[in-house]
C-alpha positions as CSV (number, residue, x, y, z in Angstrom):
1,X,25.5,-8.4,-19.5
2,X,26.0,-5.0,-17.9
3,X,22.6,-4.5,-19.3
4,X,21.0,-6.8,-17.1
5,X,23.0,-6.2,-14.0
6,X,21.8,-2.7,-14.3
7,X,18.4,-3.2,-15.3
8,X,17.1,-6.1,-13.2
9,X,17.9,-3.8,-9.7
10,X,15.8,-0.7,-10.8
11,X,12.7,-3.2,-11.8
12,X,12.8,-4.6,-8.8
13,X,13.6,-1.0,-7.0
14,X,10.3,0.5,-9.0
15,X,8.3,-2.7,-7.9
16,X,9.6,-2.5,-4.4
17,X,8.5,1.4,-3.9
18,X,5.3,1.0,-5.8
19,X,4.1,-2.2,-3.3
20,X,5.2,-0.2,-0.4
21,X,3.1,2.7,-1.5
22,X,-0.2,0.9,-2.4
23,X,0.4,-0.9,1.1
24,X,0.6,2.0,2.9
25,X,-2.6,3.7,1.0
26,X,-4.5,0.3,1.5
27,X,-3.3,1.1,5.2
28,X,-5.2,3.8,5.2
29,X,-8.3,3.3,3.3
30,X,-8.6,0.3,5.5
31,X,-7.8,2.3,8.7
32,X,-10.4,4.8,7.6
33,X,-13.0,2.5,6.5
34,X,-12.3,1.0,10.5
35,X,-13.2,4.4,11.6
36,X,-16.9,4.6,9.5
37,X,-17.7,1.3,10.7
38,X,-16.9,1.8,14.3
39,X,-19.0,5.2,14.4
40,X,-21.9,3.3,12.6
41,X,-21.9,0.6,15.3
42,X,-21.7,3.4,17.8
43,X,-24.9,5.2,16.1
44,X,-26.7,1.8,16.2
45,X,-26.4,1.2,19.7
C-alpha cells in the first residue's frame, strides 16, 4: 500500500515534467518554424 502511495506521485511527477518539456520545445520549434515562414512570405512579396 505504501508502495503505491509512493509510486503513483513520482509517475505522474516524471509524466508531468516530461509533457511540460516537449510543450515548451514544440513551443519553440513552432515559434521558429513562424519565423521561416514569415521571412519567406516577406521574400515573396
Amino acid at each position: 500500500m505504501t508502495f503505491c502511495i509512493y509510486y503513483i506521485p513520482t509517475w505522474y511527477r516524471n509524466s508531468y515534467y516530461s509533457f511540460l518539456a516537449r510543450y515548451q520545445l514544440e513551443n519553440r520549434l513552432n515559434i521558429k518554424i513562424d519565423r521561416i515562414i514569415f521571412i519567406f512570405k516577406g521574400a515573396l512579396k
